[in-house]
N, C-alpha and C positions, 0 to 999 in steps of 0.2 A: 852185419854192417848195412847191406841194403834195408831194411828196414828204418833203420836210421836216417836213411839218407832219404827214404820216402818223407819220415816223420819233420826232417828240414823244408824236404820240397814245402807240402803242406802248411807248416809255418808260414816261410817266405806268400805263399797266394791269398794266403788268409790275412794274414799283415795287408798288402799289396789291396787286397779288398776292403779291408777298413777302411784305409788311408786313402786311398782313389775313388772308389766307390765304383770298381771298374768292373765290370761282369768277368766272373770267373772262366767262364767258356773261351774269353775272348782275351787269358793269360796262359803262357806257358813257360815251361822252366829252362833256359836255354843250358844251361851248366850249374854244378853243385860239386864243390872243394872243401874238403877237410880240411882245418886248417890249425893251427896248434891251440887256437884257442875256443876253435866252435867250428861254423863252416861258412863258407861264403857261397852267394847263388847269382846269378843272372837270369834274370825274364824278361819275356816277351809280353809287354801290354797294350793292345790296343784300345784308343780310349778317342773320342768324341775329340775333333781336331777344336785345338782351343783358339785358335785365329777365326774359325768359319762360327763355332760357337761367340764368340763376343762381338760377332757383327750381325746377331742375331737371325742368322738365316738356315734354314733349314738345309737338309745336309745326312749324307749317308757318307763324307770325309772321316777318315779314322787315321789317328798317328800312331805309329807301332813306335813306342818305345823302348829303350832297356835299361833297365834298372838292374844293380847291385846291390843285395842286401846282406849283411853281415850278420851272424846270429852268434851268442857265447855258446858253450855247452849243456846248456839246458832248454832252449831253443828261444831265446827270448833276443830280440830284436835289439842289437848294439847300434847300426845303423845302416841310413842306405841312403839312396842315392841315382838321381836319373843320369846316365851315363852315355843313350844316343838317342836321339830321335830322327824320324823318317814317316816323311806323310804319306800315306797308302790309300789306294781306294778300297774299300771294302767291297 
């Protein structure tokens, strides 16, 4: 089973990396649930603050958010979703 549950994590960061285009280093998997139909996960992604971003100003601000992503049983991305965010300094 841990194996498994590796190859979900994995999933979800890679997903999470496409879609964001967020550096890997700077995700992590807060929880991962078995679920009847695949698994569900929670991450940690810290990503380029989007308010200091669209005012054009330079900026080491980063928002740590969490996101929830759903995967079926073959690890393929059913859906997700940003669930909290929280501006941090990096």
């Amino acid at each position: 089973m841990t194996m498994i549950i590796e190859e979900a994590d994995k999933a979800v960061i890679d997903f999470l990396n496409r879609i964001l285009h967020a550096d890997k280093d700077k995700m992590k998997i807060i929880k991962t649930t078995k679920t009847d139909r695949g698994w569900t996960a929670e991450a940690e992604v810290f990503e380029e603050s989007g308010f200091i971003k669209s005012l054009g100003l330079p900026t080491r601000v980063q928002d740590r958010n969490i996101y929830t992503v759903t995967l079926d049983g073959n690890l393929e991305v059913i859906s997700y979703e940003q669930v909290g965010r929280k501006g941090d300094m990096e």
